[in-house]
N, C-alpha and C positions, 0 to 999 in steps of 0.2 A: 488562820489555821497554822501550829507548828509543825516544821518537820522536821525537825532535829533534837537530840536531845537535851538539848539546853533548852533554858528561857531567854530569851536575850535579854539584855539590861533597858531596851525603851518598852518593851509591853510590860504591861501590868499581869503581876501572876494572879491565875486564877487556877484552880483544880482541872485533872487534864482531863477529857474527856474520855467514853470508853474508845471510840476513834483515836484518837490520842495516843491511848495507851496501847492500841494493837499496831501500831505505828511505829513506837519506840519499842517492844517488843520485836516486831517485825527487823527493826531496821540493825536490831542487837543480834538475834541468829544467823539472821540470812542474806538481807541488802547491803551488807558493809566487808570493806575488805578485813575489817580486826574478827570478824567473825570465821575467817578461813582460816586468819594469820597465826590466832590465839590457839586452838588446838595442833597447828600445824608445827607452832614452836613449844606447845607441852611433849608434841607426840617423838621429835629427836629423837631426845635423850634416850628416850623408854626401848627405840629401833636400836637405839646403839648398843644398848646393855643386853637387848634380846628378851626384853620385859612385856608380856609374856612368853613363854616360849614356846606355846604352841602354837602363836601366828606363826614363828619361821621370821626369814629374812629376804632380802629382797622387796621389789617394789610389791607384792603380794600381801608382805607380812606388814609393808610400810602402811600399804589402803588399810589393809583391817583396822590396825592401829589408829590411824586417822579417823574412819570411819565411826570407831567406838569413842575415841575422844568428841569429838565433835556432837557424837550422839550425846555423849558426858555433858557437856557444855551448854547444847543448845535445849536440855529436861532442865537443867540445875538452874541458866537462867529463865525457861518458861515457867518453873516452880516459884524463883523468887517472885517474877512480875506477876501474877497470881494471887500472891499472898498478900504483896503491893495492892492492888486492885481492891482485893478482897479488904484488907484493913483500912483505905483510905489514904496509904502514902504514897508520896510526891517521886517519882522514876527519874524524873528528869532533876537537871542542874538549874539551881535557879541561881541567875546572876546577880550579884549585890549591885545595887545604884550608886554605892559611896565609894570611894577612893583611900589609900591607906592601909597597913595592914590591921590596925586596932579594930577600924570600926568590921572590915570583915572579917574578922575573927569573932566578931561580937556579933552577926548576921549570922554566923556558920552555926551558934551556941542555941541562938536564939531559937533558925530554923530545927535544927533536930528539936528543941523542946514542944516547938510549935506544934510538930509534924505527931506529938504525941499527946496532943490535948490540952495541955499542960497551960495553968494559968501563969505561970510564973515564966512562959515562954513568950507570951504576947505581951508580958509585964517586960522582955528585954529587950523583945523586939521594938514597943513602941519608945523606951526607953534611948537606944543606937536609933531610931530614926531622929528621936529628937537631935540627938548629937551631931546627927550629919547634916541634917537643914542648916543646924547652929554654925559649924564650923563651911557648910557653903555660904552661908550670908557672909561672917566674917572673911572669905576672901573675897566674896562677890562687896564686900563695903570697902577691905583696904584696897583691892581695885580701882575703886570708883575714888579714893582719896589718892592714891597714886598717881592716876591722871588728872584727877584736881590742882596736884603741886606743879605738872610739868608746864 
C-alpha cells in the first residue's frame, strides 16, 4: 500500500487504486503542512494590498482571506483529482529506475505519452528501458573487468 505521493523507484508501477487515490487526494488538501502553507503564502500579499476590500484588515479580514483561499485551493485541487480519476491518469510521481539525466528525460517524455494512450509512448518507453539495461550491463561488465585487472 502507498502513502505518499510518489512511486518509489523499487515497486513496480501499477495504476493507483480508488483507495490510493482518496489518499493522495486526502494527503494534498488536508494531512500536509504545504496544504496550510500554500494558501497561507497566496493569502499575504492579497492582506497587504487590502484585496478585497470588504474583508477589512486585521486578523478578521486575514481568516476570511485564508479561509476563501484555502477554500480556492482545496475545489481547484479536488476538481483536478477527479478528472484524474475520471480519465484514468497517474496523480502520483512515478520515479525513474535509471540514473542520468538523458534517460530521465526520455522517461519523463515517454510517461506523459503513455499516460495518454498513445502508441508511440510505449514505443519510447520500451525503447529508454532498453537503453538503461544496456548502459547498466556496460557498467556492471566494465566492473567486473576492472577487478579482473587488479
Amino acid at each position: 500500500m502507498l502513502m505518499g505521493t510518489r512511486v518509489p523507484r523499487d515497486l513496480k508501477w501499477k495504476p493507483p487504486t480508488n483507495e490510493e487515490r482518496v489518499r493522495v487526494w486526502w494527503r494534498g488538501v488536508a494531512a500536509s503542512p504545504g496544504a496550510y502553507l500554500r494558501p497561507m503564502l497566496s493569502t499575504i500579499p492579497s492582506h497587504l494590498d487590502n484585496r478585497p476590500s470588504n474583508y477589512g484588515q486585521g486578523w478578521n479580514g486575514l481568516g476570511k482571506r485564508y479561509g476563501n483561499t484555502f477554500l480556492t485551493f482545496t475545489m481547484q485541487d479536488s476538481a483536478g483529482h477527479a478528472l484524474s480519476a475520471a480519465a484514468g491518469y497517474e496523480v502520483r510521481y512515478v520515479q525513474c529506475k535509471c540514473k542520468g539525466l538523458l534517460p530521465r528525460i526520455g522517461h519523463a517524455f515517454s510517461r506523459s505519452a503513455i499516460l495518454m494512450d498513445s502508441s508511440l509512448g510505449h514505443f519510447i518507453e520500451k525503447m529508454f528501458e532498453r537503453r538503461c539495461s544496456m548502459s547498466r550491463e556496460n557498467k556492471h561488465d566494465s566492473g567486473a573487468a576492472e577487478g579482473a585487472r587488479r
